[in-house]
C-alpha positions, 0 to 999 in steps of 0.5 A: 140888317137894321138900319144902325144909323137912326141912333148910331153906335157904330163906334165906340163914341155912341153918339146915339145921333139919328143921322138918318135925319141930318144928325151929326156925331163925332164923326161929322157924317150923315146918312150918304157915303162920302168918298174923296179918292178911289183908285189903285194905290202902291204903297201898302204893305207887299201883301196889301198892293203887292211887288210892282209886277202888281196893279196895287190896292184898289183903295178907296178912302173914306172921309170923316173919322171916328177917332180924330189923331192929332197928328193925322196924316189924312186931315183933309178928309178926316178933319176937313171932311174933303170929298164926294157924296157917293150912292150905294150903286156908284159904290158898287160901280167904284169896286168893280172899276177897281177890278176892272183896272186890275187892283188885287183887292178893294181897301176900305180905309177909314170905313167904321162910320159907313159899315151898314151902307158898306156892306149893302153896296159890297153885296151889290157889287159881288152880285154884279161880278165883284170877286176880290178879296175884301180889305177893312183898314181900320184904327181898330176904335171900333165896336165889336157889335160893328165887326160882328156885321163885317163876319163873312164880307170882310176877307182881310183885316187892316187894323191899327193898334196905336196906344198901349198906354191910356194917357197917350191915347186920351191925349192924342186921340181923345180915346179913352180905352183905347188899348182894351177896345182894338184888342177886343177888335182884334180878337173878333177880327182874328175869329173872323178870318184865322192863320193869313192865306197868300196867293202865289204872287204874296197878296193876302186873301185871308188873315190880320195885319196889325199896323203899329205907326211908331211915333217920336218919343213914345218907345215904351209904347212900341214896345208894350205894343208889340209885346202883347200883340206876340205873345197874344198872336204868336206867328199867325198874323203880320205885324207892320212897324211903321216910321212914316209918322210925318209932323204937318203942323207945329204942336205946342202942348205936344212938342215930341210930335213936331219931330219926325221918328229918328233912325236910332229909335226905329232900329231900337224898335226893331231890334227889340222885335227881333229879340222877341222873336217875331218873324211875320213883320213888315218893316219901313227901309228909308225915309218914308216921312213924306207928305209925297206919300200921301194921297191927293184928296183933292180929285174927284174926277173918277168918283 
């Protein structure tokens, strides 16, 4: 496989940096994985990390980001790039851990920007015993050319679709295109992987789960989202509709983001899924806007 991070492309940003040589693209990442949490991880999706009886999503976090929200809820490894430099074997080694502790599936969170060292280690892994079904969890700002390395290693697919509206995509994220871009994304993805494949215990071995955070003030945006994705897809993949959007800081240009999603919004939301008839959907019972709820990126004890 060439070597894709002499002059990186592998996002849509095309930085075309040499990060081999300590280059710096919008990612802010070089040549060496850099990793801030690996461990098992209980609050995915059912299909993801599974009913308690289940050990969860042998998860592995990422630091850095190619899309950089505003309103991230990982800020400390997408902004503040926490972590660990990670080789290629202790990679590996992570992954069979995992395994070994008894997760379900091994959850590559915010992999875009180390998909060629990725998939050397995963190769590595699966020689050494690694048996899992492999998940790529994405913001779906991705290049079809990056997915295209993914066909055969990748079992199960994690992806966003955040915007439907470019305005909002270019404000939040600085994405310019970022609607046409996911759904080219998803598209390959769904070629990859097809219909959503179950074990008896419900985790997802093969197929997509698409992942819609609703964010305040933005129903339209949740409405033409979920509109496309099915008619486009129908019931052969899962959508998850998302409330958990947590305000960490104070916007001032961007004030419907300092406040959480209100429940007459989200059931709006769902209600409006329902009428379209869509079946295969996660949906968020509760209050899930919690800073609880995200991971410590601050250990790095078991890297």
């Amino acid at each position: 496989m060439p070597n894709k991070l002499n002059n990186c492309n592998l996002c849509p940003r095309n930085c075309n940096v040499d990060r081999e040589n300590g280059e710096l693209g919008f990612c802010k990442m070089a040549k060496t994985m850099i990793i801030a949490r690996s461990d098992l991880h209980f609050w995915e999706e059912p299909a993801i990390s599974g009913e308690t009886k289940l050990k969860g999503s042998g998860t592995i976090f990422f630091s850095g980001c190619n899309l950089q929200c505003i309103y991230c809820q990982n800020y400390k490894i997408s902004k503040e790039r926490k972590g660990k430099e990670i080789t290629i074997e202790r990679f590996a080694l992570l992954c069979l851990e995992l395994q070994n502790k008894g997760a379900v599936n091994i959850n590559l969170v915010t992999p875009t920007h180390f998909v060629p060292l990725i998939i050397e280690g995963l190769k590595l892994a699966k020689e050494k015993g690694l048996t899992l079904p492999i998940v790529y969890n994405t913001s779906s700002y991705e290049n079809i050319e990056t997915i295209k390395l993914l066909d055969g290693i990748i079992d199960v697919y994690l992806p966003d679709l955040k915007y439907f509206d470019n305005n909002i995509a270019i404000n939040y994220s600085n994405a310019d295109n970022y609607f046409n871009i996911a759904i080219n994304t998803i598209e390959e993805m769904y070629k990859q992987v097809g219909k959503p494949k179950f074990t008896k215990d419900g985790i997802m071995t093969k197929g997509i789960i698409v992942r819609h955070l609703v964010l305040p003030n933005n129903k339209e945006n949740s409405k033409n989202i979920l509109n496309y994705l099915y008619k486009t897809y129908k019931d052969n993949i899962y959508i998850s509709i998302m409330n958990q959007y947590t305000p960490l800081k104070k916007f001032t240009k961007y004030s419907e983001l300092n406040n959480k999603v209100n429940d007459i919004e989200y059931e709006n939301i769902i209600e409006y899924a329902l009428d379209l008839g869509i079946k295969n959907a996660f949906i968020q019972e509760g209050n899930t806007a919690k800073e609880s709820f995200i991971p410590n990126f601050e250990d790095y004890s078991n890297l």
